[in-house]
N, C-alpha and C positions, 0 to 999 in steps of 0.2 A: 720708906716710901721712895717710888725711884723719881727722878725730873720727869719722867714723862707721867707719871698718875700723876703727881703736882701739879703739873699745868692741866694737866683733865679737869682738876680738881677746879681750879682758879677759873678755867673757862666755863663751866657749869655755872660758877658761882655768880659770874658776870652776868651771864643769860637769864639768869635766876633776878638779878638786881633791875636787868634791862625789861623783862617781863611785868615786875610787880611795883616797878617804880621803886623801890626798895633803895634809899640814901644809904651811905655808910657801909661799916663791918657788919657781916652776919654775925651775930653770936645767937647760941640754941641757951635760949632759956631753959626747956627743961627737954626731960625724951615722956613721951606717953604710948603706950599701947592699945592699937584698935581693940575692941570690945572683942572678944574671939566669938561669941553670939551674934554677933551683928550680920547684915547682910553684906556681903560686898558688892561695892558699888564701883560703876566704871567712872573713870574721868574722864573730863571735858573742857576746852576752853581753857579756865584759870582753874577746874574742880581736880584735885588730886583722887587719883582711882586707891580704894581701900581695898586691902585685903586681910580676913582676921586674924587676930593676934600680930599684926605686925609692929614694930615700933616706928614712930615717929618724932623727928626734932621738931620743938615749938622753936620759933624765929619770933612770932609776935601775937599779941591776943589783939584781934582785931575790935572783934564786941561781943555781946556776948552770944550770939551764934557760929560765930567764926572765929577762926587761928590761921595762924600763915605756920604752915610747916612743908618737912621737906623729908622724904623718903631713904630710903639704905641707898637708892640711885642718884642719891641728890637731885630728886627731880620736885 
């Protein structure tokens, strides 16, 4: 990884902390993938846009309708 995706990397990370309120290190609890049946759905706001069979990082289990996760874009 060269300095310059590193600091991509870290700056995303920030925006991602500054967004969600999110204290501390991110660490990915686990990776899961979108239903590949599923529809996909646009995002909005705080809603992450799905597309099927994608993977996604869990960051945190919110309750039990919701997870805070994060994209191959880190977004």
């Amino acid at each position: 990884m060269t300095l310059k995706e590193c600091k991509k990397e870290e700056k995303a990370d920030r925006e991602f902390q500054k967004k969600f309120k999110f204290g501390g290190d991110i660490r990915v609890l686990t990776q899961m993938m979108v239903d590949p049946a599923a529809t996909e759905k646009r995002g909005g706001g705080k809603n992450l846009p799905l597309r099927r069979g994608e993977i996604l990082d869990v960051i945190q289990f919110t309750n039990e309708e919701q997870i805070l996760c994060r994209n191959s874009q880190r977004r």
